[in-house]
N, CA, C and O of each residue as an XYZ file, in Angstrom:
356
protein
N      14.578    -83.508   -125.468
C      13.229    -83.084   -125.094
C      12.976    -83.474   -123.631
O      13.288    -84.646   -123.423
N      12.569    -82.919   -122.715
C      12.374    -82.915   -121.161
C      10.499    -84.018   -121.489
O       9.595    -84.027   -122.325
N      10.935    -84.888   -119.954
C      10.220    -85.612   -119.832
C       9.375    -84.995   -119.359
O       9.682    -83.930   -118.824
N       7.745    -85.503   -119.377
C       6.471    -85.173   -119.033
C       5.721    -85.678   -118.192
O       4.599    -85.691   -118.698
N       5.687    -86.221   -116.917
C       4.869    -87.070   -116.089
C       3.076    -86.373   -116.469
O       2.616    -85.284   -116.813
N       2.748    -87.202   -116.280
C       1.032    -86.646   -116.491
C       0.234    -87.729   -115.114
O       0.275    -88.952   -114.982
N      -0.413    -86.719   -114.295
C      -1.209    -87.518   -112.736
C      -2.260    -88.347   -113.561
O      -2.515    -88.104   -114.740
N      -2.663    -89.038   -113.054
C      -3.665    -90.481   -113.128
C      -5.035    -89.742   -112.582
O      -6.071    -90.344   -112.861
N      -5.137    -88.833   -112.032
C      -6.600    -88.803   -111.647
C      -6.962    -87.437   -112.634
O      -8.046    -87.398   -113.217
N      -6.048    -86.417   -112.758
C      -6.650    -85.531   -113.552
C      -5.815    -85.025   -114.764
O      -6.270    -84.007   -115.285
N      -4.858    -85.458   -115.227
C      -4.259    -85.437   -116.378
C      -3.409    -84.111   -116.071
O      -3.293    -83.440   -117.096
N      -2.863    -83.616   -115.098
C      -1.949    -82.816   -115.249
C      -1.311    -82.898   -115.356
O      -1.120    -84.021   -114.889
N       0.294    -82.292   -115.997
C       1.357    -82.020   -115.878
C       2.200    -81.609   -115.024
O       3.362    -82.012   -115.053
N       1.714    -80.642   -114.017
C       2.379    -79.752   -113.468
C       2.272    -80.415   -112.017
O       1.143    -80.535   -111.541
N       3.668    -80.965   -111.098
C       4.049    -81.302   -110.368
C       5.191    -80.473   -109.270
O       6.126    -79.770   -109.655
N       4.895    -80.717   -108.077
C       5.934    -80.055   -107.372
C       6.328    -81.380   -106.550
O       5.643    -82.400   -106.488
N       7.649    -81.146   -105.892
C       8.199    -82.000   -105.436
C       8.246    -82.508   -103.729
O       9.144    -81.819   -103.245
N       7.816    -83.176   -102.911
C       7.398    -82.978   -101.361
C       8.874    -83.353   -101.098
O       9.639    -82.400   -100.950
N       9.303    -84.397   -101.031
C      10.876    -84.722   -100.693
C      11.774    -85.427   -101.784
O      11.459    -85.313   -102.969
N      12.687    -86.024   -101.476
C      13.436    -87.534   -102.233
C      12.516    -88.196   -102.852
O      12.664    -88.472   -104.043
N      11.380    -88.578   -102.144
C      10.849    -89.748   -102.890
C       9.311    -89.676   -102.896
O       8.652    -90.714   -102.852
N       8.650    -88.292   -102.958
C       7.467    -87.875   -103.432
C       7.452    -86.786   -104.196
O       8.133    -85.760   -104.181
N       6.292    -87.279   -105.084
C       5.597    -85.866   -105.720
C       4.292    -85.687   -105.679
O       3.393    -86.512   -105.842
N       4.231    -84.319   -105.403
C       2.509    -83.908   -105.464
C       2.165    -82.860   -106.720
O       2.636    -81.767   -107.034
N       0.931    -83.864   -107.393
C      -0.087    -82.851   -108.387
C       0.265    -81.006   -108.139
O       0.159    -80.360   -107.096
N       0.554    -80.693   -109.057
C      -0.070    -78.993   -108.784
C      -1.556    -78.737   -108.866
O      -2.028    -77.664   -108.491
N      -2.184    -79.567   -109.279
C      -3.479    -79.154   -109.461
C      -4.543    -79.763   -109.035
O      -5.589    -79.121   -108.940
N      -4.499    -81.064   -108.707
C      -5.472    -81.853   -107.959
C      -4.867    -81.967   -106.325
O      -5.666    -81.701   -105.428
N      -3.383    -82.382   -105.939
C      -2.976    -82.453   -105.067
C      -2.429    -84.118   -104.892
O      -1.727    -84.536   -103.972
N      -2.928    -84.851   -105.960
C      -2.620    -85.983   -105.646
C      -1.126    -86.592   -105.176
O      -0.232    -86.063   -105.837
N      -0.734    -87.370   -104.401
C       1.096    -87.453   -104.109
C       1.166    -88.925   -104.346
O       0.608    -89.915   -103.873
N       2.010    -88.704   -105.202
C       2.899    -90.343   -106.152
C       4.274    -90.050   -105.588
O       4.855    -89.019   -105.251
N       4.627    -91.534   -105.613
C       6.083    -92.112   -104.742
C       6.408    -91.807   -105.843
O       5.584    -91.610   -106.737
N       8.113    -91.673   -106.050
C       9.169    -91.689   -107.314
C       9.334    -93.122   -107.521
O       9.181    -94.017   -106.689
N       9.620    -93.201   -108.565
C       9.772    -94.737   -108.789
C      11.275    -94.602   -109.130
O      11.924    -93.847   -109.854
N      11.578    -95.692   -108.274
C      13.261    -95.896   -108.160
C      13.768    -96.606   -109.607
O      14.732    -96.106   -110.185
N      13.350    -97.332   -109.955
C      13.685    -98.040   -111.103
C      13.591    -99.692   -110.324
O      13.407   -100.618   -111.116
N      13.655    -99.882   -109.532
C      13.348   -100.935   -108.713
C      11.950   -102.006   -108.953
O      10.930   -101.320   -108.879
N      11.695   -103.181   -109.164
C      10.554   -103.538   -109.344
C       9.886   -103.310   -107.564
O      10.419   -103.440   -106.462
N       8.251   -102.854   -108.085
C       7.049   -102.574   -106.495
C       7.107   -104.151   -105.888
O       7.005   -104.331   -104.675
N       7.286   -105.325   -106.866
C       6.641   -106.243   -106.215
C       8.104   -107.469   -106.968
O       8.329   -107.653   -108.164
N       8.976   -108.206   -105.567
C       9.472   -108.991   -106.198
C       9.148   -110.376   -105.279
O       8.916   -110.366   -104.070
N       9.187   -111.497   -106.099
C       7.899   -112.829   -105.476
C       9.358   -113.565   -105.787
O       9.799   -113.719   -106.926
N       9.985   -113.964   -104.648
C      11.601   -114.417   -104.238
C      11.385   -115.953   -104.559
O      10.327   -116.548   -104.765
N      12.573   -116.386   -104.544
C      12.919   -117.681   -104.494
C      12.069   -118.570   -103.473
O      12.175   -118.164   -102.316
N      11.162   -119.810   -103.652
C      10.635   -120.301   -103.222
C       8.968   -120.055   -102.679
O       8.185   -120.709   -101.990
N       8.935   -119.113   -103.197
C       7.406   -118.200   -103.166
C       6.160   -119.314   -103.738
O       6.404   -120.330   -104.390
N       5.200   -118.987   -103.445
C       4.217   -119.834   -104.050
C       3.186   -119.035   -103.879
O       2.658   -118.894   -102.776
N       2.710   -118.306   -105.162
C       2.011   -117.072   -105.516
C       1.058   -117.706   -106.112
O       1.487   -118.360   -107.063
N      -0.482   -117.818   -105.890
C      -1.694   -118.336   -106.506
C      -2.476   -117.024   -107.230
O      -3.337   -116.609   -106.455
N      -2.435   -116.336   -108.349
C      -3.572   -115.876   -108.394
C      -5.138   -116.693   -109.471
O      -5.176   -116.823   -110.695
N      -6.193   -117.086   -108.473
C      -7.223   -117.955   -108.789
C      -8.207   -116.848   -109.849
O      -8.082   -115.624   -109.850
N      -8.946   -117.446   -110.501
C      -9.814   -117.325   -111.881
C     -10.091   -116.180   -111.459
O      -9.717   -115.207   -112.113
N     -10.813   -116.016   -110.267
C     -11.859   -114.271   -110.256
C     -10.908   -113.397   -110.077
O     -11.247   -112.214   -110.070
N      -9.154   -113.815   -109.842
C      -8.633   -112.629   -109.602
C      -8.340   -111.634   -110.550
O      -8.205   -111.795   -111.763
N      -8.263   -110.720   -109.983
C      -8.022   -109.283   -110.666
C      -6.816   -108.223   -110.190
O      -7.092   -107.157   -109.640
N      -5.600   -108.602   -110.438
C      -4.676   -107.939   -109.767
C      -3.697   -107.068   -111.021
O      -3.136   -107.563   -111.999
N      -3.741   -105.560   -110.561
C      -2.606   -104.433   -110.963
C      -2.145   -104.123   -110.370
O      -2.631   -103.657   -109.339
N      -0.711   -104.177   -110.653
C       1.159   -104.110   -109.866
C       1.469   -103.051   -110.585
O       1.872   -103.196   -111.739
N       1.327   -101.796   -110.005
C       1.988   -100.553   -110.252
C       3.830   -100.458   -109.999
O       4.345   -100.889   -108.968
N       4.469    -99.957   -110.894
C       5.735   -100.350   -110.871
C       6.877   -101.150   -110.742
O       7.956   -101.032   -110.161
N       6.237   -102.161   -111.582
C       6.892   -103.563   -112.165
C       7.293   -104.815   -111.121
O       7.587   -104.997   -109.940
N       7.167   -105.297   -111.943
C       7.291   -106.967   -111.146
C       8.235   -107.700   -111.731
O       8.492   -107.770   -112.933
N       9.169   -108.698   -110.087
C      10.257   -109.699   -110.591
C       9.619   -110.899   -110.281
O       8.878   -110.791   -109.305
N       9.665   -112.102   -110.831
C       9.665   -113.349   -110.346
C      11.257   -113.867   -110.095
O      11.990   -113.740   -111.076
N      11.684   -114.275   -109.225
C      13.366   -114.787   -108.621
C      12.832   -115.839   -109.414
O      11.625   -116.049   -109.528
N      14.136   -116.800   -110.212
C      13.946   -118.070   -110.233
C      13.862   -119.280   -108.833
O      14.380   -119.199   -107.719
N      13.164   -120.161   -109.318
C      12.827   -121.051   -108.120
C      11.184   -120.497   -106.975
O      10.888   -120.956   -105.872
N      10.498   -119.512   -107.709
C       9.240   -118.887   -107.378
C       7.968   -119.454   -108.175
O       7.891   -119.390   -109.402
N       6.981   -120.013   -107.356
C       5.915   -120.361   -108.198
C       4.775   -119.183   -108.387
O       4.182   -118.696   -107.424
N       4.575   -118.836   -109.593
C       3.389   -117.700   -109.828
C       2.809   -118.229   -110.718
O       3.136   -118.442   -111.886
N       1.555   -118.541   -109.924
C       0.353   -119.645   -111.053
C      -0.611   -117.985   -111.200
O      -0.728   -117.134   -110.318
N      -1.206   -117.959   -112.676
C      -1.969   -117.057   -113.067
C      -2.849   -117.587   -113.338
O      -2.782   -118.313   -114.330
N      -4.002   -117.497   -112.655
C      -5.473   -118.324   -113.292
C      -6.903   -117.275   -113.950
O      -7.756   -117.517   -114.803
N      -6.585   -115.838   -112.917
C      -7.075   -115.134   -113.677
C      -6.507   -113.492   -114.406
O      -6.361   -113.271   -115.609
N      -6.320   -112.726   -113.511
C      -6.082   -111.144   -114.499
C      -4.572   -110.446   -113.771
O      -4.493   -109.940   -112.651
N      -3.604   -110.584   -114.651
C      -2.308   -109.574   -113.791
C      -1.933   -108.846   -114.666
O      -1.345   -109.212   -115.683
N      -2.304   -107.448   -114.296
C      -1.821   -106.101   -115.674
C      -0.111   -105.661   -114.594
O      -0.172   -105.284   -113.424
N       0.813   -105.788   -115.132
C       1.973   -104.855   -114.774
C       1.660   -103.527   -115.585
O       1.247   -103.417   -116.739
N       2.000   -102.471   -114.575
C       2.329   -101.153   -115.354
C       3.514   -100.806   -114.084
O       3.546   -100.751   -112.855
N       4.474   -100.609   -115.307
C       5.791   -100.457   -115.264
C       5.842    -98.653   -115.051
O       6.874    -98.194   -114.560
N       4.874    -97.830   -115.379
C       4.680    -96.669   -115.327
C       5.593    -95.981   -115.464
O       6.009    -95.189   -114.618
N       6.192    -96.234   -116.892
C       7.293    -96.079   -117.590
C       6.859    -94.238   -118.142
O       5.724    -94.010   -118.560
N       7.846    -93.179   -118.060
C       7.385    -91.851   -118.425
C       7.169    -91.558   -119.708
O       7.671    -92.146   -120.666
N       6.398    -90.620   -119.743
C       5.472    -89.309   -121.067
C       6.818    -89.083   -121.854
O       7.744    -89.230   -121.055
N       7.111    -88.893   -122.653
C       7.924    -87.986   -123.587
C       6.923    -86.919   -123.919
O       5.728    -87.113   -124.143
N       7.564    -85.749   -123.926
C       6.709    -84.554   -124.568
C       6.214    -84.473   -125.766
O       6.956    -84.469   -126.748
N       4.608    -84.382   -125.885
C       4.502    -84.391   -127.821
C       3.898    -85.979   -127.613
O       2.882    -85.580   -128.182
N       3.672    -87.031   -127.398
C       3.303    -87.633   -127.339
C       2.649    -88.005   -126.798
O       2.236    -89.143   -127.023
């Protein structure tokens, strides 16, 4: 069964391709990077990452912590891995 991307602002399907590593909406116009399979955000060896109580942070296309990285969570971290649609579902 062929995969289904669906856009975030207006629920379409229908995508055309700008280069290698964009796509644009057919119908709103919106343009999303390809996601390499790569994590968006990696917090390396020796890092010292605070997020404090009021924070509110979403990491669009996954996150590494390296061992030897400090990532204190005090308040909100959603990963979306923005893993694809299967059709029918």
């Amino acid at each position: 069964m062929p995969e289904i991307f669906e856009c975030e602002q207006c629920g379409s399907t229908s995508f055309e391709e700008l280069n290698t590593n964009q796509i644009k909406c057919s119908y709103c116009g919106t343009i999303y990077k390809k996601h390499s399979g790569e994590p968006a955000v990696v917090i390396g060896k020796g890092a010292n990452v605070v997020v404090g109580k009021k924070g509110n942070v979403e990491i669009k296309g996954g996150l590494e912590i390296q061992s030897g990285a400090n990532f204190d969570v005090q308040g909100q971290v959603v990963v979306n891995d923005r893993k694809k649609k299967k059709g029918g579902e």
